[in-house]
Every structure is written in structure tokens, then in C-alpha cells.
N, C-alpha and C positions, 0 to 999 in steps of 0.2 A: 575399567571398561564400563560405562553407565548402562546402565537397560531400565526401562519405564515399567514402574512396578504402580498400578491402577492411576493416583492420580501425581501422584511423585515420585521420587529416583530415586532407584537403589541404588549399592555397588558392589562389584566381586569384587574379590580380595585374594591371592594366594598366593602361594611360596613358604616357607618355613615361619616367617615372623606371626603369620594367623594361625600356625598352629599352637603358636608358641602362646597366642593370646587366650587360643581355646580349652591350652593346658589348664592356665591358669586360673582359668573360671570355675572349671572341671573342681581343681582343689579348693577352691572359694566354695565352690557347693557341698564339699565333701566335710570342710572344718578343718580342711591343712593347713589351710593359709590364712588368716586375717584379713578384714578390708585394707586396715590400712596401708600392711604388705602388697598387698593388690595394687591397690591406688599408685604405690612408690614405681611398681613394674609396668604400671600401664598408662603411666604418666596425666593418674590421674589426681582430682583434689580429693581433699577428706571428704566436703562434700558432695561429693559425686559418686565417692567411693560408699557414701551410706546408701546408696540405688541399690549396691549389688545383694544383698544378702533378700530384694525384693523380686530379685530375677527367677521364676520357675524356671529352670532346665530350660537354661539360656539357648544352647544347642545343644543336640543327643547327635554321637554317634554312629551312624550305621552305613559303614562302607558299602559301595555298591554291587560291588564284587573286590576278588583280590587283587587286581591292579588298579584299584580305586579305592583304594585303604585309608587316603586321605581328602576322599569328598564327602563330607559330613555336611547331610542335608537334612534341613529341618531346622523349624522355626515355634517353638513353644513361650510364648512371652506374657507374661502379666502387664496389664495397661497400667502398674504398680500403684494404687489410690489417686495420684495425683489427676488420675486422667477419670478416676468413676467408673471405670467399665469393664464387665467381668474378662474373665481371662480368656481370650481364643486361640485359635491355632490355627496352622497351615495343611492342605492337604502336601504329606512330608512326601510319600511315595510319588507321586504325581510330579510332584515341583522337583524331584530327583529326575524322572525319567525327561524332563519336559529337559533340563539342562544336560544330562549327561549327551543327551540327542546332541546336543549343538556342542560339542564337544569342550565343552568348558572346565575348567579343574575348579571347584569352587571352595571356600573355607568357609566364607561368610557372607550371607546375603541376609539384608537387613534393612530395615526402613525406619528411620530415629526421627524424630520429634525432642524439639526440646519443650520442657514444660518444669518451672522454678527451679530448684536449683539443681537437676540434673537432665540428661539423655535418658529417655527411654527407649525400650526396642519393643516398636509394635510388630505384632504378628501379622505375614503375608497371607493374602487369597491369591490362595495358587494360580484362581480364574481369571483374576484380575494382571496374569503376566502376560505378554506377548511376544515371545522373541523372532528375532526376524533374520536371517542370515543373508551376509552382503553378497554369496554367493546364488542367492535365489531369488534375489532381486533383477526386476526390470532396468536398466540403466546401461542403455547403447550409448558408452562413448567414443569418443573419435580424436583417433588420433593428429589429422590434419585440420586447419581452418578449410568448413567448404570454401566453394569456390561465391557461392551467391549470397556469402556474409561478408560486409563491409565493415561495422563497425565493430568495439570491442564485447557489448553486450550481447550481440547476436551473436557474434564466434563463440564466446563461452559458456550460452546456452545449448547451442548446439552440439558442443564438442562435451561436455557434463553432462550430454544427456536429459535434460532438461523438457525440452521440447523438439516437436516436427513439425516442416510445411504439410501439410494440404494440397495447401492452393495460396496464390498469388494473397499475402493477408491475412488469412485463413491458419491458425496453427492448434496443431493437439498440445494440453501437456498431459507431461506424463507423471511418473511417481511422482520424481522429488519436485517438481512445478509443484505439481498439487498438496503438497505438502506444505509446501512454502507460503501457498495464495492461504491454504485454512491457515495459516498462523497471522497469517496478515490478515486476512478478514478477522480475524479474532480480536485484534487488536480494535481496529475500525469499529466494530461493536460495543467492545468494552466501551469507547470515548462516545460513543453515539448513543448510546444508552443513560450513559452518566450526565449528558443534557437533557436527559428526558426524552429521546428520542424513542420512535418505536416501528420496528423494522415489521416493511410488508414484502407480500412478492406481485408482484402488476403484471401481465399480458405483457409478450414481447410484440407480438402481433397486433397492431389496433386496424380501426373503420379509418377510413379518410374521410368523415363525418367531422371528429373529431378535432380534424387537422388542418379542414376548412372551415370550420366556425373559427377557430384561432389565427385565421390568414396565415398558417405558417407552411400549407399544403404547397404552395408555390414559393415561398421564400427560400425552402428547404434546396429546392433544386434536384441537381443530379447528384447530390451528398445521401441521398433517400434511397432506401431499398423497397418497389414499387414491387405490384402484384396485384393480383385477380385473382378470386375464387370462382367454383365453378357456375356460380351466377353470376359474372362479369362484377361484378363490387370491387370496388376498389379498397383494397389492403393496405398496408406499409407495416415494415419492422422496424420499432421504435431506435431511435437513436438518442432521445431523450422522452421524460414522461412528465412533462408539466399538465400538457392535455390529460392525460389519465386520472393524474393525481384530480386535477382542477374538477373531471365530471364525477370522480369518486365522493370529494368535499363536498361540490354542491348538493348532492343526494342523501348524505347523510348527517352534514355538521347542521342543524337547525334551531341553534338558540348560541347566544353570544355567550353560555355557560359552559359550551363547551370547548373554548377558547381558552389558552389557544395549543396548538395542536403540529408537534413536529415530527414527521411520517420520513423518511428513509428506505433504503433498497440496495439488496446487492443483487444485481442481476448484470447479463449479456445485454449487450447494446449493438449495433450493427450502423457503420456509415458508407458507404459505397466512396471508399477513396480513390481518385484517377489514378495515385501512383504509390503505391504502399510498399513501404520500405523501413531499413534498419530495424527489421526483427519485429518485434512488440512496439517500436514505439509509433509505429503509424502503420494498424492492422483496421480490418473489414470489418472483425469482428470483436470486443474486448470485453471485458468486465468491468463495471463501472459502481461506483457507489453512490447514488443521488439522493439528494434529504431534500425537501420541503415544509415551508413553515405558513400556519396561518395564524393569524393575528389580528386584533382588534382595531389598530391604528400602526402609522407610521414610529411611534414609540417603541411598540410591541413588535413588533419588524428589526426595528436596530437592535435590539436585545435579541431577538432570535440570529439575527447577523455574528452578533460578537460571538454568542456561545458557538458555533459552527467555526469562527476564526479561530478560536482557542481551543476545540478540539482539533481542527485538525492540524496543529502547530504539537501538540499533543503525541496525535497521531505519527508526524516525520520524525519527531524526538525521539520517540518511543523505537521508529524504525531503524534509528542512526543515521539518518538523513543529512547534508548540509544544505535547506534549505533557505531560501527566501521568498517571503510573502511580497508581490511586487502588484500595483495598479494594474488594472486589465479592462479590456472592448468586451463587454458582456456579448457581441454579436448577436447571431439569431438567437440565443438563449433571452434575450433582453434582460431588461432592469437598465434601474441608475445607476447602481456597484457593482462592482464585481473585482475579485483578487483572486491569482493563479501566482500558485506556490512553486517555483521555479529551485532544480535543481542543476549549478551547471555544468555541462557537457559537449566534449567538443564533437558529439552528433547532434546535440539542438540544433531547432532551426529558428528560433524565436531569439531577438535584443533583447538584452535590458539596460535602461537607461537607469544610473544610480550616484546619488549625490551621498556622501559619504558624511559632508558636515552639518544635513540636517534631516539625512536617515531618509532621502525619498529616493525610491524606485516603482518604476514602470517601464510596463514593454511599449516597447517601440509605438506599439497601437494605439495605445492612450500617452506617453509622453507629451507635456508640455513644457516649455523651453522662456526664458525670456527674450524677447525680441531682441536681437545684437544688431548692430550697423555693420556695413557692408563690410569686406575685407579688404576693399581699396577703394579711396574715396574718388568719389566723382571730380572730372577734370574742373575746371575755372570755366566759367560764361555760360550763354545764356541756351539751354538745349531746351527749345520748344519741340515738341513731339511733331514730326514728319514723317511723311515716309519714305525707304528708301530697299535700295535693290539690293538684296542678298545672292546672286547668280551662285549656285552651288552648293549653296553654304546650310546646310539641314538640321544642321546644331547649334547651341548656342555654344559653346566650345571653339566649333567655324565662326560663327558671327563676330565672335567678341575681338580673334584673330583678325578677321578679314577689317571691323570698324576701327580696332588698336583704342575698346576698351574695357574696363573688365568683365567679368560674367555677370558680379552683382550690380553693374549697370544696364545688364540687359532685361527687356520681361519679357516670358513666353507665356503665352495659351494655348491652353486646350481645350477642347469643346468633350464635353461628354453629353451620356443621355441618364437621367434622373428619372423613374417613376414616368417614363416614357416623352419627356421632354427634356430637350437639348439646353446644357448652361454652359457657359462660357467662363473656365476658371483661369484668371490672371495669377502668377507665378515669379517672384523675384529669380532672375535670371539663374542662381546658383542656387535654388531649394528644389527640392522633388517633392512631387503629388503624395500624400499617403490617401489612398482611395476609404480607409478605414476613417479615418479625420472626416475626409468630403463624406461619405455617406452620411456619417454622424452630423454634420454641417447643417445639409439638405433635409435632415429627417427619414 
């Protein structure tokens, strides 16, 4: 049974066999027994077997009472020279009561370090123990799948206890959630750090000053979570922090010496989504990890790029991840690149297009293709463009029925409105619109 003894792991041990080891210590210290007898019994080398004779009163005895005759607690250890450090101890009484509490039969609790050619046994701070009992923990689980969980990940968060709705997107967690995000944000850190990055915390709340000097006040939409203070000012809760970062930079980076500069954040982030669903993976409200880089040139930009790819490639590894890094539509976030590291699931809701014999993938949104010819060639003679009557026929599916020929001899249009003027996009009879494509098209 593990338990977290300050910043490493102990372990208990009992039954007959650790008394049996603690005999034979007992006569090791007494001058019964020989190391190298020792060694033969406790299946250890000769040298390892030369540590013991440096052990002070490995453990002492002192039962707790009479039907605890064999919980010998207490931890007296030399940091035996190899380690330089005078001898300390555990508070023994304390680290008794602290464990007999939680009913444990213990023989040996111990915290080893190897260092040359043996184990040493350092001595515990009793302060530095925590034990926690599964009985006095928070963890409402459930025996049924609710009824408002669809996919596999929201069932099992919810049934482990994990987390609770709120509100529609909106969810608490709880212990073990919260336990689980600080070990993942741990991680995030470690790699975020080892680029040289250097974690702030920003305002969730910003001005809409901000976010109309950037034109993004209106591009944002109804994806924005809008508000008024009590001076009528306009507010919003950040859904991302380029603006914050950007008027932070400008105010204080003032010489190209201190370039260049990669700032991070773990914070709550907020989008006001129409329709939020499957648990965590499309919520109102989430925790996000955003990095930002400044740099001298477009040079100094790509090298700030790759470190970020490779940490967070890093980052899914380290998580157990099976992911891929695939092309992506930087959308309102803008830029010229942008890559999203796709895990797959059959609750996604995003493509990915992926060539396997020359290693490219992209989502649907940025996919490009090479241009193929039709799937059925056009008939013989000579078809000058005319017009003619369609009566009924609203599809190109009807059309191609009703004229007897294929789809990819038909074209449709659509008119759309751009930046508030209407364009007219011609369409090969069997291809669909990607409105992501056309945006990017038009600018």
C-alpha cells in the first residue's frame, strides 16, 4: 500500500516475513549474526551487505499496546557518510499514533535512496506525512449512467465522481478532477518552462477598448461573454489573451535587448457556446494554457514556433496520449500557422484528412487536395452554355436526373455576403462550399 511520505514514496510492509527481516537486523546490531550471513538471508550482495554494520538502530521496538506487539514504529537512520549528513530521526511517537489512527499493522516504513554501491534508509518527518482515508473522502459515485450523458467520457466522469453540472457547460470538479488537472498542469509547466517560457496570470475580465482597437470586438460575435459595469462600460470575459498580452508588451518591452520574450498562462477562459455538450469537451467555461512569443523577426518567430511544437508533442507523450499534430484554420485567433493536435474519438467532431505515404495531415479546414477530373466524363459534341428550365428540380442531384448527366457536369452557385458585399461563388456540380476556404479566399 503506497502513501506519500514529503516528496517521495514510502511503503508498508507486514505479515511475518518483515518481522522476520527485523529479527535479523536486531541480531546484526547485537554481533549474532555476521553481515555476510545477513546478506545470504536477506538476499542481499556483500556489498550492500557492508551498509549494515553503518545502520544506527535500524528500527526499535515499542509496541503500542498489547495487541500491537508487532507494530514497531520508529525510524532512527544514519545518512551512513555517503550521503554527508549528520544523523536524524523521526518524531517515533507521533508517526505511531498518526498510523495506528488509520488502522494499519505496520513493520516497516522507510524511505531508501540509492546512492554507490548501496540503499540507504533515510529518516522520516513525521510532518511531512499525510495520510488520507478512502473512507473520508469526497467521491459521489454512481452507480447508473445519467440520463444527460451521451458519450463515454462524460459517463465515467460522472459516475467516478469526478465532476458535477452547474449549469448547462458550466461544471465543478471535485477531488479527484482536481487532482488530476494539478498533475497535468504540472507537467505543462515543467515543458513550458524548459523552453524558457515564463508563466503569468492576466485578468479574466478585460475593457472592450482593448478589443476594439484589435477589430476583434465584433468578429468575436455571440462566442463572447458581454457585460456592463456599473458605469455602463463595456466589459467581456476573456476567451483568449492576445489583446492583454499585446498592451502588457507594449508597455514594458522597450529595447530589442530584451528580446525575445515567451510569456504563458494557465487560467479560465469563457466562450458562450450556442450548444454545449459531451461533458468537458465543448463547455462555457474551461482552463486553457496560452503561451505567447515576441521576437525580433520572422526568423525569431519560427524558432519560437518549433519550441512550442516540441513541447507540446512533449507534453501528449508524457500524458499517454495517441496523438497527431495535423494543419489547422488559425480562425479568429489569426496568424499564417497554426497546428491542432488531434486525438481520435468517436465524440469528435472535427475530419482529418491524412496521407499516410508522405506523412500530411490536416483538418478538413485547411485541407488541400489535388485537383481530380470528373467522375464521369462529359458526353461527345458540342455544349455551348444556354439556358434552360429546371421545373422542380432544387438540386443538383434532380438536375443532373432530370438533364441524364452527371453531377460533375453540372455547376451551381451561390451568392453570398463578404465584408458586407454580395459574391457569387461558381461550384463544380459535385463539390461543397467550405465557408472556412471562401473566407480565407476573400480575406
Amino acid at each position: 500500500m503506497p502513501i506519500e511520505i514529503g516528496t517521495g514514496t514510502g511503503t508498508i510492509r507486514d505479515g511475518q516475513r518483515e518481522r522476520d527481516r527485523l529479527k535479523i537486523l536486531h541480531e546484526v546490531e547485537e554481533g549474532h549474526v555476521n553481515q555476510c550471513e545477513a546478506a545470504l538471508q536477506f538476499g542481499l550482495s556483500e556489498r550492500e551487505a557492508e551498509c549494515l554494520p553503518d545502520w544506527n538502530r535500524w528500527f526499535t521496538k515499542e509496541p503500542a499496546n498489547d495487541t500491537d506487539a508487532h507494530r514497531p514504529i520508529g525510524v532512527q537512520a544514519e545518512l551512513a557518510g555517503a550521503l554527508g549528513q549528520p544523523s536524524l530521526s523521526a518524531d517515533r511517537d507521533h508517526l505511531a499514533r498518526v498510523l495506528l489512527q488509520s488502522h494499519l499493522s505496520v513493520n516497516k516504513l522507510s524511505r531508501s535512496v540509492r546512492r554507490g554501491p548501496c540503499a540507504r534508509v533515510l529518516p522520516v518527518n513525521s510532518n511531512a506525512i499525510a495520510l488520507m482515508l478512502w473512507s473520508k473522502l469526497f467521491i459521489p459515485t454512481l452507480r447508473e449512467n445519467p440520463a444527460e450523458a451521451e458519450v463515454a467520457s462524460h459517463q465515467l466522469l460522472l459516475r467516478a465522481g469526478y465532476i458535477r453540472q452547474l449549469s448547462a457547460g458550466i461544471y465543478s470538479y471535485l477531488f479527484l478532477s482536481q487532482r488530476s488537472l494539478l498533475k497535468i498542469q504540472a507537467i505543462v509547466r515543467e515543458e513550458m518552462n524548459a523552453i524558457g517560457g515564463q508563466e503569468v496570470l492576466l485578468p479574466a475580465l478585460h475593457p472592450a477598448e482593448i478589443w476594439k482597437e484589435s477589430g476583434r470586438w465584433d468578429v468575436m460575435g455571440d462566442n463572447m461573454f458581454r457585460l456592463k459595469d456599473r458605469f455602463q462600460r463595456d466589459l467581456c470575459l476573456g476567451m483568449t489573451h492576445e489583446e492583454v498580452m499585446t498592451v502588457l508588451a507594449r508597455g514594458e518591452l522597450r529595447s530589442y535587448k530584451q528580446l525575445p520574450q515567451i510569456w504563458y498562462q494557465i487560467q479560465a477562459k469563457f466562450r458562450d457556446e450556442a450548444r454545449p455538450k459531451s461533458g468537458l469537451l465543448r463547455v462555457r467555461q474551461f482552463i486553457m494554457k496560452d503561451s505567447y512569443s515576441f521576437d525580433m523577426d520572422h526568423a525569431g518567430l519560427d524558432a519560437a514556433y518549433e519550441k512550442h511544437y516540441r513541447a507540446y508533442c512533449r507534453i501528449f507523450e508524457r500524458c499517454g496520449l495517441r496523438y497527431m499534430p495535423v494543419e489547422a484554420h488559425s480562425g479568429a485567433m489569426g496568424g499564417s500557422q497554426s497546428h491542432e493536435f488531434m486525438v481520435a474519438s468517436e465524440a469528435g467532431e472535427d475530419y482529418v484528412v491524412m496521407c499516410p505515404a508522405c506523412n500530411y495531415s490536416a483538418n478538413m479546414e485547411k485541407a488541400v487536395a489535388r485537383p481530380a477530373g470528373p467522375a464521369a466524363s462529359d458526353p461527345e459534341g458540342d455544349f455551348d452554355p444556354e439556358p434552360f428550365h429546371t421545373p422542380g428540380r432544387k438540386t443538383i442531384a434532380e438536375v443532373a436526373a432530370f438533364t441524364k448527366l452527371p453531377e460533375s457536369s453540372q455547376m451551381k452557385s451561390l451568392v453570398l455576403v463578404a465584408d458586407g458585399n454580395p459574391v457569387l461563388v461558381l461550384l463544380r456540380g459535385d463539390h461543397q462550399l467550405s465557408e472556412t476556404k471562401f473566407g480565407a479566399a476573400v480575406g
